[in-house]
Steps between C-alpha positions, in 0.01 A plus 500: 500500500346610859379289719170547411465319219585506123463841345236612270698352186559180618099463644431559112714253357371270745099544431670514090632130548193379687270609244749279243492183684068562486505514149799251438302208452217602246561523138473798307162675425388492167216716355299138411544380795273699760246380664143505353305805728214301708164495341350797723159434669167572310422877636197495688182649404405829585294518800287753687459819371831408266285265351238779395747726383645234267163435322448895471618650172543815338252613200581802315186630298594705167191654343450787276243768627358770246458814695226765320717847553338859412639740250472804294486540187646786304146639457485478888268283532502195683566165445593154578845306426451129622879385652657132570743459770658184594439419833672247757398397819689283772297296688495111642287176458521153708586199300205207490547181538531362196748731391321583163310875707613741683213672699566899510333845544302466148403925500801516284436200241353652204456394150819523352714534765870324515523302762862373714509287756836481691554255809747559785757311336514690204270281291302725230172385337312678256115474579340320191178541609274746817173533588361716789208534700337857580335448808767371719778595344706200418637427189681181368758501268636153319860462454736157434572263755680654804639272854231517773609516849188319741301771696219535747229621475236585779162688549496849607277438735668262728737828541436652820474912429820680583694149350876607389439498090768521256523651168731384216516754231722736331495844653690792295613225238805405743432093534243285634504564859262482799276713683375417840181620613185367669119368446260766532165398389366193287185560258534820449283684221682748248286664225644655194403854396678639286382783264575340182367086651133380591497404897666156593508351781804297568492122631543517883865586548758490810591839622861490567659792790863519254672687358561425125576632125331464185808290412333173747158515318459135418740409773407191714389581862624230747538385862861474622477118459458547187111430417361754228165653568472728243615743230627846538266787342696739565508852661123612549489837370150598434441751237341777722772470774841550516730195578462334750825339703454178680138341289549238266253268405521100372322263315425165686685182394191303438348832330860476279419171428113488404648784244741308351302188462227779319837649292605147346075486331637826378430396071815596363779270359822524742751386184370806281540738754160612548384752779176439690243636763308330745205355415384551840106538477374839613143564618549929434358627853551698786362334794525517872398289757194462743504606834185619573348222747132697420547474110640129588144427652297708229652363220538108661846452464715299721789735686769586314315411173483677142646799395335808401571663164626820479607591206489280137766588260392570155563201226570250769344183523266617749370770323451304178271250720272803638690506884437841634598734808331381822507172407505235788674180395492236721535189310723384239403181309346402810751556747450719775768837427662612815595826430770658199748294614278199446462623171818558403580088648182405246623734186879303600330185386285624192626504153496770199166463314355262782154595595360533894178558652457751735252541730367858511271701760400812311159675669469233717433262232755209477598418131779301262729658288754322269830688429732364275851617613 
C-alpha cells in the first residue's frame, strides 16, 4: 500500500461494505410487497390546434362504380360492355359535437357506399347512416358514440386576410397531419360546370393560399389557437385547367352548420341505415345581380335590389310556375331580395313543397307568381 491511499481493490470492498450497512436494516423484498404506483394525474385536454386534430377523423369511402367500356364484337361491330370496379377513397371529416356525426367532404357519399370512420386513437366506426348536400358540398355521416374533445369555433370574417390558417387532413394517406397556409379571400363565388352537371353555384366559400391533397377534403380549417372556421374542400382543380398548386377553397363554419341542422330533417331512419339527400329547396335559375344604377331607376328598385333572370332550368320549380328569362324579381313573400346571395339566405330558410310569392317585373308590368319549391 502507497501512500496514496488504498488501492483499487480495497476502494471496492470498501464502497461493497457501505452499500451492506444501507441495506442492513430493511427486510427482504417480496414480490407483494411493493408499493402501489401513484394514481397519475388526469391528462389534460387537448388544446389549440391539438384540440382540432383530436376531433378530426379519418373516413374511408368504399363504393362500387360501373364504368360503360366499348368493344367489338366478332362481327366488328361495336358495342358496349357496362364494368363495376370497387373504388376507395381516403379522405377526412371533423367530429360534431354530439359525437353521433361526423361532418366530411360528402362528393364521395353515394347510395350504397361503405362507410369507416377511424379516430386518431385507433377507434373505428362504421357509418350507419350519410346524407349529403350538393350545393356546398358537405356531407354528414352518423356513426356510434365517439369522445369529444371541446373546440372553438369562430367566424371567418373576424379573420383579417393573410391570417396564418391551418389544415388538418390526410395528405398521401400517411396520418392526419397539418398544413399551414393563409386567408386569402372570404365570400368568394365558385360555379360548377361541368360537362356532364347543370351550373351551381356554390355557397360563398373561403379561398385558402395552401397547399393541400385530396386526402384533407373534409379536413377542419383552424386558427393556431385552435378555433375552427371551416371545412377543407379540397384542391381546386377546375375541369378546363390543369391543377392548380397553392388554391384550396373552404366551407364556412356557420355555412357547415346551417347544413347539418338541414342534414338531420334529412327523412330517413338512422337505425335502418338509410341514405338521404338534402331537401334543400331549389328555385331552378340562373340569375345575376343588378348593377345598373339606370335600370335601378327605370325599373324602381332600391340599390342593390332583385336579381335578374337569366336562364330557367327546364322542370324546375320555376319553370312549372311560368318564371321566364329576363325576369326581374325583386320581392320574395314581401321581403325586399338583395341580390343572389339574398336569395340563396331566403331559399336557406324555405322548406321542400313550401310555396313563396315572388314579386315579378316582366314588360314593365309588376306581377305575383307562386312557386311551389
Amino acid at each position: 500500500m502507497d501512500s496514496d491511499g488504498p488501492s483499487r481493490p480495497h476502494r471496492f470492498v470498501l464502497r461493497a461494505i457501505t452499500l451492506t450497512f444501507a441495506c442492513a436494516g430493511a427486510a427482504p423484498a417480496q414480490v407483494g410487497d411493493r408499493p402501489a404506483p401513484k394514481a397519475k394525474p388526469d391528462a389534460p385536454l387537448p388544446s389549440g390546434i391539438d384540440a382540432v386534430v383530436a376531433r378530426t377523423v379519418r373516413v374511408q369511402v368504399t363504393r362500387i362504380v360501373k364504368n360503360d367500356k366499348s368493344d367489338k364484337s366478332e362481327k366488328g361491330e361495336k358495342g358496349k360492355s357496362s364494368a363495376s370496379e370497387v373504388v376507395r377513397d381516403q379522405i377526412v371529416g371533423f367530429l360534431l359535437d354530439d359525437g353521433k356525426r361526423v361532418a366530411t367532404f360528402g362528393e364521395l357519399l353515394e347510395d350504397g357506399a361503405t362507410i369507416v370512420v377511424e379516430t386518431g386513437t385507433g377507434d373505428l366506426r362504421r357509418g350507419k347512416s350519410a346524407s349529403r348536400d350538393p350545393q356546398s358540398g358537405i356531407g354528414v355521416v352518423c356513426v356510434d358514440p365517439l369522445p369529444v374533445v371541446p373546440c372553438e369555433e369562430l367566424d371567418a370574417s373576424k379573420c383579417t386576410l393573410g391570417t396564418s390558417l391551418y389544415v388538418v387532413g390526410d395528405p398521401q394517406h400517411l396520418g392526419l397531419a397539418t398544413t399551414q397556409g393563409s386567408l386569402a379571400a372570404r365570400s368568394r363565388l365558385v360555379t360548377e360546370d361541368e360537362a356532364d352537371k347543370k351550373p351551381m353555384r356554390r355557397p360563398p366559400l373561403l379561398q385558402l393560399s395552401i397547399v393541400c391533397d385530396p386526402g384533407d377534403r373534409g379536413g377542419p380549417v383552424a386558427t393556431a389557437d385552435g378555433a375552427v372556421v371551416g371545412l377543407c374542400l379540397g384542391p381546386y382543380a377546375p375541369a378546363d385547367a390543369k391543377t392548380r398548386p397553392g388554391l384550396a377553397f373552404a366551407v364556412p363554419i356557420a355555412e357547415v352548420e346551417s347544413v347539418c341542422k338541414l342534414l338531420d330533417e334529412v327523412d330517413r331512419d338512422h337505425q335502418s341505415g338509410a341514405w338521404g339527400r338534402s331537401p334543400r329547396p331549389y328555385l331552378g335559375v340562373w340569375a345575376m345581380d343588378i348593377y345598373d344604377p339606370v335600370l335601378e331607376a327605370q325599373l324602381e328598385l332600391d340599390e342593390d335590389q332583385g336579381i335578374l333572370i337569366e336562364n330557367v332550368f327546364p322542370d324546375s320549380p320555376a319553370a312549372r310556375a311560368g318564371v321566364t328569362r329576363f325576369d326581374v324579381v325583386s320581392k320574395i313573400d314581401g321581403k325586399i331580395l338583395k341580390g343572389t346571395l339574398g336569395l340563396r339566405d331566403i331559399l336557406l330558410g324555405c322548406r321542400v313543397d313550401q310555396t313563396i310569392v315572388l314579386e315579378v317585373i316582366r314588360k314593365g308590368k309588376r306581377i305575383e307568381v307562386k312557386v311551389k319549391l
